[in-house]
Backbone as JSON Lines, residues from 0, in Angstrom:
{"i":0,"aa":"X","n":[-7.23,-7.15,-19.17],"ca":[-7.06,-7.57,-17.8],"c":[-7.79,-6.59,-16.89]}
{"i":1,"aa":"X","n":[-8.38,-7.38,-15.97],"ca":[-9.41,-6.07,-15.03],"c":[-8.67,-6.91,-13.24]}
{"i":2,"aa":"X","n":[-8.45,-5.76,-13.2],"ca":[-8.16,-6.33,-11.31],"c":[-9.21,-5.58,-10.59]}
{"i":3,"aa":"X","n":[-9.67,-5.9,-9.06],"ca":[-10.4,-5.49,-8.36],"c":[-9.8,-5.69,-7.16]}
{"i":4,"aa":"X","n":[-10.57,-4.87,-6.24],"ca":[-10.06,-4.66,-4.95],"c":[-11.0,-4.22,-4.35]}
{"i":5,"aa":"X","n":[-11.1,-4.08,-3.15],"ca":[-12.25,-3.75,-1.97],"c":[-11.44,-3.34,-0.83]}
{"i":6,"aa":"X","n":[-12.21,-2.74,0.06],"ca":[-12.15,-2.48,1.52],"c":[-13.65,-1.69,1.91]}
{"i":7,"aa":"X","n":[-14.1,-2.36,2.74],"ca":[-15.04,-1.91,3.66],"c":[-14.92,-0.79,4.88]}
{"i":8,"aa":"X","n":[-15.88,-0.27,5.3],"ca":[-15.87,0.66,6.5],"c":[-17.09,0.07,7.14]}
{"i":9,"aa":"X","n":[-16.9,0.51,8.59],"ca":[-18.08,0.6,8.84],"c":[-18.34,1.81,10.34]}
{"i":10,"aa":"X","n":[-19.22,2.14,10.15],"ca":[-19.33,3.53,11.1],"c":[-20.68,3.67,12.24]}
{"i":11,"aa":"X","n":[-20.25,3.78,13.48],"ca":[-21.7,3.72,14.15],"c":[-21.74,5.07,14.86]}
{"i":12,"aa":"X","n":[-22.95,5.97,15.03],"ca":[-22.79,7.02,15.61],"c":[-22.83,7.8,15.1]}
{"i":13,"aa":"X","n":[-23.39,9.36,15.44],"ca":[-22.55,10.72,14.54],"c":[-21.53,10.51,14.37]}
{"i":14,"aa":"X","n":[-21.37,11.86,13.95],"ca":[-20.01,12.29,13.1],"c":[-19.04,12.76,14.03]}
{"i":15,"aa":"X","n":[-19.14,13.51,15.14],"ca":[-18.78,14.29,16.07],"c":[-18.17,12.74,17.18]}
{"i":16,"aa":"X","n":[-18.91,12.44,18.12],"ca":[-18.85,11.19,18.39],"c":[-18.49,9.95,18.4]}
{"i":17,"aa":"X","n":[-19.16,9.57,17.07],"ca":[-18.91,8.36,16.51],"c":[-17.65,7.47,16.24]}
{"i":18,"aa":"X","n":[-17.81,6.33,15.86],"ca":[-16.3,5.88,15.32],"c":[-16.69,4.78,14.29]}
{"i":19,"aa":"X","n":[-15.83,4.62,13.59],"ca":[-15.62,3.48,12.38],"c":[-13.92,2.71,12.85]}
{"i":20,"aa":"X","n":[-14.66,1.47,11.75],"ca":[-13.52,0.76,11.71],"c":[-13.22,0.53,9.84]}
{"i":21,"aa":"X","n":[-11.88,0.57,9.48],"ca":[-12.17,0.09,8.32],"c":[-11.26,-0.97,8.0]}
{"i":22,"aa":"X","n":[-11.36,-2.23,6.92],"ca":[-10.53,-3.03,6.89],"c":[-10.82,-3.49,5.28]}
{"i":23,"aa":"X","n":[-9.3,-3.98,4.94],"ca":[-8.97,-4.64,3.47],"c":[-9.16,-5.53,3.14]}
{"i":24,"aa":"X","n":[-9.48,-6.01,1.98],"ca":[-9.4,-7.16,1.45],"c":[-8.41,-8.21,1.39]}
{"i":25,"aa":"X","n":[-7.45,-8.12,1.99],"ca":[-5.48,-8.67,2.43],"c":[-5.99,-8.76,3.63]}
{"i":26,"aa":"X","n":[-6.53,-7.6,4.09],"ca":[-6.63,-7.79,5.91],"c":[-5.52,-7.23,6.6]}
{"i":27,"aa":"X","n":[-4.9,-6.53,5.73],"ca":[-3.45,-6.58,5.95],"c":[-3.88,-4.99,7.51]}
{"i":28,"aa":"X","n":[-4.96,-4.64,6.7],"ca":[-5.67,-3.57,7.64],"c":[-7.04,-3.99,7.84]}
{"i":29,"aa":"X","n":[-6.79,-4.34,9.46],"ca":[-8.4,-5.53,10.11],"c":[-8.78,-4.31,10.95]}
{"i":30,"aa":"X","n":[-10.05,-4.02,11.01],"ca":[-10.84,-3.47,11.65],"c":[-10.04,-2.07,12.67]}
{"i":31,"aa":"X","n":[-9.5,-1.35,11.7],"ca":[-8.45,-0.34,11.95],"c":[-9.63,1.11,12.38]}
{"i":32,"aa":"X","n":[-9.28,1.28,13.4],"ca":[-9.94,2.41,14.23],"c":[-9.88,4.07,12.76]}
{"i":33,"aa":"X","n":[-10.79,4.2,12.85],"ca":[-11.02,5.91,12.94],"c":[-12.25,6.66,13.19]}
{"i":34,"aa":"X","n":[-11.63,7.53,13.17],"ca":[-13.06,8.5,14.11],"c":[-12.88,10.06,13.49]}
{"i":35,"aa":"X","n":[-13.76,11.22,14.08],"ca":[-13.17,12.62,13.82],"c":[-12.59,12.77,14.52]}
{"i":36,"aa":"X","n":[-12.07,12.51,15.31],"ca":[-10.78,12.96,16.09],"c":[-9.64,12.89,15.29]}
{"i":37,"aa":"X","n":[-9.55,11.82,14.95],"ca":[-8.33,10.96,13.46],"c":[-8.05,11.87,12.04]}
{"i":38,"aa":"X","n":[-9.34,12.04,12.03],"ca":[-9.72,13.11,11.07],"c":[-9.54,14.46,10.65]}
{"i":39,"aa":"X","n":[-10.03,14.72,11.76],"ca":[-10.18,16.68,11.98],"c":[-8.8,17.1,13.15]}
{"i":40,"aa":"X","n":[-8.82,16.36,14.36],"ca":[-8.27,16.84,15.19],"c":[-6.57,16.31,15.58]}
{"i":41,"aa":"X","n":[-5.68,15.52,14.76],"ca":[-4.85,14.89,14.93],"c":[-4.6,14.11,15.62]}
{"i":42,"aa":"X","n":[-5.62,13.36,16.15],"ca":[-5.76,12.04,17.13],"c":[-4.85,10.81,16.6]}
{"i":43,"aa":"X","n":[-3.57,10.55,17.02],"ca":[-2.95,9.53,16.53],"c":[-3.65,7.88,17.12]}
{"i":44,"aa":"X","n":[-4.65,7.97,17.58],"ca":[-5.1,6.31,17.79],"c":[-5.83,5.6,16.55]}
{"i":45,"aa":"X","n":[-5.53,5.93,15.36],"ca":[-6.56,5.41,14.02],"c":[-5.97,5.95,13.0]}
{"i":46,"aa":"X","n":[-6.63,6.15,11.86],"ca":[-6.44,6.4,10.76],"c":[-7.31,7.68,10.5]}
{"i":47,"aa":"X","n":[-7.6,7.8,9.26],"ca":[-8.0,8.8,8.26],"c":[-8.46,8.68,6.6]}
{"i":48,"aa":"X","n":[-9.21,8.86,6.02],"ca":[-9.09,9.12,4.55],"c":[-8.32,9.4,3.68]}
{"i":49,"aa":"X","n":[-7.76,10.74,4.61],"ca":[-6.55,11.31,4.1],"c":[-5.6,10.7,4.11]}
{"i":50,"aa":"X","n":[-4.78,10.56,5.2],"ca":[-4.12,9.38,5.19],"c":[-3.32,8.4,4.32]}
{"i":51,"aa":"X","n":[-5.06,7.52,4.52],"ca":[-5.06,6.43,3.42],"c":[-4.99,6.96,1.33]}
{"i":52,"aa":"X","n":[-5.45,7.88,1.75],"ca":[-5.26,8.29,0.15],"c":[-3.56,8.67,-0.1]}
{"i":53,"aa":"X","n":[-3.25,9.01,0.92],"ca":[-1.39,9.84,0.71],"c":[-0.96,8.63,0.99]}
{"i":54,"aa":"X","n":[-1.14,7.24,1.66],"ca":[-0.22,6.15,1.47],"c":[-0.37,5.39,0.49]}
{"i":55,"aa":"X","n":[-2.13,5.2,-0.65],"ca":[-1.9,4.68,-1.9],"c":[-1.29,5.7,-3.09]}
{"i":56,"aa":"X","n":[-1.42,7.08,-2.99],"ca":[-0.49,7.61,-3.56],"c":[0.94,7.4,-3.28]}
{"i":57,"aa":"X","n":[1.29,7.59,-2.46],"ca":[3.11,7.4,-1.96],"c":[3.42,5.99,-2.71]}
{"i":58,"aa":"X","n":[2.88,4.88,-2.59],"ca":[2.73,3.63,-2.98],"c":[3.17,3.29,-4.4]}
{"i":59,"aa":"X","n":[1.82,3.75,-4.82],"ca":[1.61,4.06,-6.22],"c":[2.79,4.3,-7.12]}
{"i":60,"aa":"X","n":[2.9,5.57,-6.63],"ca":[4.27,6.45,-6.97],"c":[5.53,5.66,-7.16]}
{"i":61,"aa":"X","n":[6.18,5.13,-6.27],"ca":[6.71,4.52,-6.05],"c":[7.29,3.16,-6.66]}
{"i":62,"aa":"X","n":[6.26,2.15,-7.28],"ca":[6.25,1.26,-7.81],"c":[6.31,1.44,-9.34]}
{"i":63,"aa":"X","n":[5.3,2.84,-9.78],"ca":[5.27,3.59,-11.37],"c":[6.8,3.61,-11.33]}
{"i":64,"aa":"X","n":[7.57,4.72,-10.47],"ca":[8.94,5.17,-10.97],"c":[9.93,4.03,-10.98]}
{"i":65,"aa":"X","n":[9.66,3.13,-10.04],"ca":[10.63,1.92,-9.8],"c":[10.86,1.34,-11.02]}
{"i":66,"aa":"X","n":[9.27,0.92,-12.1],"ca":[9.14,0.46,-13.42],"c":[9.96,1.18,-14.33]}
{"i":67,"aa":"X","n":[9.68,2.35,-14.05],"ca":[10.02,3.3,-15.57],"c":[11.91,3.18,-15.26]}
{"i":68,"aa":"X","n":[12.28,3.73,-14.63],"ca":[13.41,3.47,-13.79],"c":[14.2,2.24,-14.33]}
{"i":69,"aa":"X","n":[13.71,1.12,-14.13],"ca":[14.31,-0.23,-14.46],"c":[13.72,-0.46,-16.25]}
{"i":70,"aa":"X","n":[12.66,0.05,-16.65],"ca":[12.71,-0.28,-18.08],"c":[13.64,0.8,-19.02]}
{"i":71,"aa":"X","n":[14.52,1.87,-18.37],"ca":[15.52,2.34,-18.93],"c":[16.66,2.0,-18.79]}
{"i":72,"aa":"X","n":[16.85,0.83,-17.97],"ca":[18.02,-0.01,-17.5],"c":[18.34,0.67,-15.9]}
{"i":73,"aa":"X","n":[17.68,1.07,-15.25],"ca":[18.0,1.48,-14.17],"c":[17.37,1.29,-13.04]}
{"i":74,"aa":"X","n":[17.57,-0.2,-13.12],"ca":[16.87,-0.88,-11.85],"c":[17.02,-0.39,-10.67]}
{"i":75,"aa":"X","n":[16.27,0.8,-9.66],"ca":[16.75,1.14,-8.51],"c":[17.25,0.7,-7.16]}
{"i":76,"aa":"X","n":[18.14,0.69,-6.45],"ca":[18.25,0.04,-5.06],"c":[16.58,0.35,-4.14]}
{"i":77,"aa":"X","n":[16.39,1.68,-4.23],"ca":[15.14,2.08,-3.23],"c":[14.91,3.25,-4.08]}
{"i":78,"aa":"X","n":[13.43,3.22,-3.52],"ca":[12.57,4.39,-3.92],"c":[11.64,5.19,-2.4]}
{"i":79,"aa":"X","n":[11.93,5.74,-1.95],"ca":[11.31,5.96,-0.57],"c":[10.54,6.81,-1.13]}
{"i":80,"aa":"X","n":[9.17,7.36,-0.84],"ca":[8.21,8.5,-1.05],"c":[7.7,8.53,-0.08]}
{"i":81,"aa":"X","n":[7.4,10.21,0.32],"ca":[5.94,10.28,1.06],"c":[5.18,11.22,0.61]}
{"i":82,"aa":"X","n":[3.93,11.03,0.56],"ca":[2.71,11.94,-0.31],"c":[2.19,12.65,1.13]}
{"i":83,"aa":"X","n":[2.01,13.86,1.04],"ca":[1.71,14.92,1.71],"c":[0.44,15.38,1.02]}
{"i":84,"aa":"X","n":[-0.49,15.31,1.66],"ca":[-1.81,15.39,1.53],"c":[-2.58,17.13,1.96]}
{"i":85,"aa":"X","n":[-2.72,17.74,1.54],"ca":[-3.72,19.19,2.32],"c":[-5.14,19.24,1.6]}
{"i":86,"aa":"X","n":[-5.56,19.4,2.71],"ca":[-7.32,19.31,2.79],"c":[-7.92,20.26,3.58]}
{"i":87,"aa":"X","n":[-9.0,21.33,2.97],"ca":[-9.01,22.36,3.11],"c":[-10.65,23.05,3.42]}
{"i":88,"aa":"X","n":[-11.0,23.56,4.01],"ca":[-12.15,24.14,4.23],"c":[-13.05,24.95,3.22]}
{"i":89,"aa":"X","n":[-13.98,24.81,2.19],"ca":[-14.3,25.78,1.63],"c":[-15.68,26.38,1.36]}
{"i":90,"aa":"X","n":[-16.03,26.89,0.9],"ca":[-17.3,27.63,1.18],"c":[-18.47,25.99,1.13]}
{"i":91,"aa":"X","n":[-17.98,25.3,0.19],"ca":[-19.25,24.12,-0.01],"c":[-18.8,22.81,0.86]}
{"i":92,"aa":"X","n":[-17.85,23.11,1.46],"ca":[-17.4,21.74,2.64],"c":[-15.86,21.81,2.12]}
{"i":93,"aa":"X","n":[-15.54,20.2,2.76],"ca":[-13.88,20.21,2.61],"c":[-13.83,19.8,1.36]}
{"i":94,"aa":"X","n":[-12.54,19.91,0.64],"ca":[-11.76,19.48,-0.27],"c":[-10.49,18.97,-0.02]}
{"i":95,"aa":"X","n":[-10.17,17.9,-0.73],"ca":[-8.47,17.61,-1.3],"c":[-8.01,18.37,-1.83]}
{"i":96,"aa":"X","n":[-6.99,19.37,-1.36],"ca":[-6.85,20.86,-2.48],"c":[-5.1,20.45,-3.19]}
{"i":97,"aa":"X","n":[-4.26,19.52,-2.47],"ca":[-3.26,19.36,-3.01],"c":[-2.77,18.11,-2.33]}
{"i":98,"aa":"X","n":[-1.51,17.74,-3.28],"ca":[-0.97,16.64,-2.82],"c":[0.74,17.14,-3.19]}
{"i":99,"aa":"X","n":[1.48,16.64,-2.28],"ca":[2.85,17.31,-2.48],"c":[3.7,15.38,-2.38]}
{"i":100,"aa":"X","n":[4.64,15.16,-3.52],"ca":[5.26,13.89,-3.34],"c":[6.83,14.48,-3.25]}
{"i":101,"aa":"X","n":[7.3,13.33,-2.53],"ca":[8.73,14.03,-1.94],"c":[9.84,12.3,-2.37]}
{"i":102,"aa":"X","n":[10.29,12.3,-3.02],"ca":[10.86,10.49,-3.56],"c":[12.28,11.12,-3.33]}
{"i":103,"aa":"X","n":[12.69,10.13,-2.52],"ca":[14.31,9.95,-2.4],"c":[14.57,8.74,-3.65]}
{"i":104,"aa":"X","n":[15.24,8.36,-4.11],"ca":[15.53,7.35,-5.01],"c":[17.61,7.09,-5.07]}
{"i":105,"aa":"X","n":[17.62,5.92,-4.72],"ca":[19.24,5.1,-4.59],"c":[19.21,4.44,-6.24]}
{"i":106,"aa":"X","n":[19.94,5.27,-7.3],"ca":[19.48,4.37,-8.48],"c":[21.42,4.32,-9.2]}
{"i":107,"aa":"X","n":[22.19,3.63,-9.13],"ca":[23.34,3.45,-10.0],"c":[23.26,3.92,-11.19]}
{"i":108,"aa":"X","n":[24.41,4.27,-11.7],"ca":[24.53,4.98,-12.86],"c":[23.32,5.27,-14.26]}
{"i":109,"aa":"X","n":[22.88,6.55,-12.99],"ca":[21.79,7.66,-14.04],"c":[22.34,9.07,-13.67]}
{"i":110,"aa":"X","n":[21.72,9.64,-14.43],"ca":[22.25,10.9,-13.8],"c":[20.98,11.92,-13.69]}
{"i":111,"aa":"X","n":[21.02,13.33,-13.4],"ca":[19.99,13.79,-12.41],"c":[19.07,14.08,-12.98]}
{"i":112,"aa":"X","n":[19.3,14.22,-14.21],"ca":[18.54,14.69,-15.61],"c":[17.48,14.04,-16.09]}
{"i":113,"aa":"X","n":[18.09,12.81,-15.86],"ca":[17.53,11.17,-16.48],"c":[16.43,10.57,-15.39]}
{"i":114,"aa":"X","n":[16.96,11.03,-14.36],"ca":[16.19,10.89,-12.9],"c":[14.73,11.51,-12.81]}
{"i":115,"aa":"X","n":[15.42,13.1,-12.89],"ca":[14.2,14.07,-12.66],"c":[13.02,14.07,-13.84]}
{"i":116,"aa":"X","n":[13.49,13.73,-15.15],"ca":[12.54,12.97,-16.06],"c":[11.86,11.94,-15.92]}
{"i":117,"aa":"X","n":[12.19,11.19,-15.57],"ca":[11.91,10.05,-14.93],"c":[10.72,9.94,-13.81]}
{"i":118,"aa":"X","n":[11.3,10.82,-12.94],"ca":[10.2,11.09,-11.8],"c":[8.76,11.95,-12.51]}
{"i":119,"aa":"X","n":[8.98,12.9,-13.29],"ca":[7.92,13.33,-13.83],"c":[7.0,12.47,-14.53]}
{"i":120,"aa":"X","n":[7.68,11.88,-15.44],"ca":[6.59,10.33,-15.84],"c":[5.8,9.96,-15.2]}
{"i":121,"aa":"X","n":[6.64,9.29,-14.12],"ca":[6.25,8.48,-13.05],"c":[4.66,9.21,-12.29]}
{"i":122,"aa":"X","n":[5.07,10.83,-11.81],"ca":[4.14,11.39,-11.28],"c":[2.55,11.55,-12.35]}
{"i":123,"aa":"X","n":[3.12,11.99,-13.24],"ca":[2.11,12.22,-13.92],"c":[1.29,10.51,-14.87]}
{"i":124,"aa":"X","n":[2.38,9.76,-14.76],"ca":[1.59,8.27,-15.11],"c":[0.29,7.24,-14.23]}
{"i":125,"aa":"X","n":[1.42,7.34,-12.76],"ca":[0.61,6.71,-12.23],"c":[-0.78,6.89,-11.82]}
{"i":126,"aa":"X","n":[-1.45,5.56,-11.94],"ca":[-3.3,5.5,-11.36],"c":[-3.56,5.98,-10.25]}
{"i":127,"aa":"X","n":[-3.21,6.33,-9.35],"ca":[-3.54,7.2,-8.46],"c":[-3.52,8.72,-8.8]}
{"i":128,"aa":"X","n":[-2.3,8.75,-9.0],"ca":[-2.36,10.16,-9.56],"c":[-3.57,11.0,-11.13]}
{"i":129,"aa":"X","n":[-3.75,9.84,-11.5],"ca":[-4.52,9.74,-12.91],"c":[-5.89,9.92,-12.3]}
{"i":130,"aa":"X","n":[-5.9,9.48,-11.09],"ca":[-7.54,9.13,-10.43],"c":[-7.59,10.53,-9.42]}
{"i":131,"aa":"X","n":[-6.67,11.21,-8.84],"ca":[-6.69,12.44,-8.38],"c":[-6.45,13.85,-8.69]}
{"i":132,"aa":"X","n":[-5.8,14.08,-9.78],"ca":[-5.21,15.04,-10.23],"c":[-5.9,15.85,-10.61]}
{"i":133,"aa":"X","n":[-7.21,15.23,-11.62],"ca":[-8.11,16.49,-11.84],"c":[-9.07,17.25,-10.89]}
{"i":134,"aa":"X","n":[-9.24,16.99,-9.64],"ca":[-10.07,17.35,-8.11],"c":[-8.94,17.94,-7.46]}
{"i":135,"aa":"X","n":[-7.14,18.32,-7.89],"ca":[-6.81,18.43,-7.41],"c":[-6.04,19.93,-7.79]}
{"i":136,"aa":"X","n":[-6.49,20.93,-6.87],"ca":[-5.63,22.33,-7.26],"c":[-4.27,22.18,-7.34]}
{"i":137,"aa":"X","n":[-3.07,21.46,-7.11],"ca":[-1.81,21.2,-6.9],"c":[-1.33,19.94,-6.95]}
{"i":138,"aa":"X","n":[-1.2,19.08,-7.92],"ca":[-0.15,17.91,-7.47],"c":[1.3,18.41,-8.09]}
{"i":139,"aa":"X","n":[2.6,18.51,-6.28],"ca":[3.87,18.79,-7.06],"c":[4.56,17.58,-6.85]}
{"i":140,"aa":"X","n":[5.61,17.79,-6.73],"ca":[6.96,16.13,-6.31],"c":[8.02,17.43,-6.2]}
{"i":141,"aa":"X","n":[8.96,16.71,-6.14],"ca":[10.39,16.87,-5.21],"c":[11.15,15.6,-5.52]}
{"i":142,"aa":"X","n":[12.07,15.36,-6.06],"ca":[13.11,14.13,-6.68],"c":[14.38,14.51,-6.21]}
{"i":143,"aa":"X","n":[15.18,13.32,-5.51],"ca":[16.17,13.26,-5.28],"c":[16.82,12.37,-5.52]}
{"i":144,"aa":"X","n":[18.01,12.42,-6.02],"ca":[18.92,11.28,-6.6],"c":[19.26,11.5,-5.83]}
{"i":145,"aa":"X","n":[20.12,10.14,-4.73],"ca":[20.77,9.99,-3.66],"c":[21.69,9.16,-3.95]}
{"i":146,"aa":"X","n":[22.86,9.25,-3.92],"ca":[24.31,8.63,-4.95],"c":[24.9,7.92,-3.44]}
């Protein structure tokens, strides 16, 4: 089985200046503003790279542990994550230097053990993480069973 997916950008202008829009193949994100301001300077009117990479990780994450989770009989109520992204200045330009995941999880009778195993799978299984990890000086997590 092969799935595919797309999203386009498109960018007019320097870098400094300039602005892009980028949008999905769902559409679900149409012609969504970013710029370096979005980027570099914490301009909340748009998006980012970064960003977008820490919400298909968070995502990702999320849906891996939900699986593993329910194929041990422990179908979860919720899985909340957020992927924390740092990107860093270095002698040859920027880098992705780490990614930090933080999962609350509502799961009925498991216990913390079974959980925090669980979450490690999960981190270290999923395709995102599989597709970032080696560019990446740090991927940690943080698991919480929430009873």
């Amino acid at each position: 089985m092969q799935i595919e997916r797309s999203a386009e950008a498109v960018w007019k202008g320097d870098l400094k200046s300039g602005q892009g829009t980028t949008s999905t193949q769902s559409r679900i994100l149409q012609n969504t503003p970013y710029s370096f301001k979005t980027r570099f300077e914490n301009d909340m009117h748009g998006t980012n790279p970064e960003e977008l990479i820490a919400a298909a990780h968070a995502s990702c994450f999320s849906m891996a542990f939900s699986n593993l989770l329910s194929a041990g009989g422990h179908a979860p109520k919720e899985i909340r994550t957020q992927a924390r992204l740092t990107m860093v200045k270095t002698d040859t330009g920027f880098k992705l230097s780490k990614i930090h995941l933080e999962t609350v999880g509502q799961v009925d009778g498991i216990d913390d053990a079974t959980f925090q195993q669980t979450a490690a799978k999960a981190k270290e299984g999923c395709p995102v993480s599989q597709l970032l990890k080696p560019g990446l000086d740090e991927l940690t997590m943080k698991a919480t069973l929430q009873k």
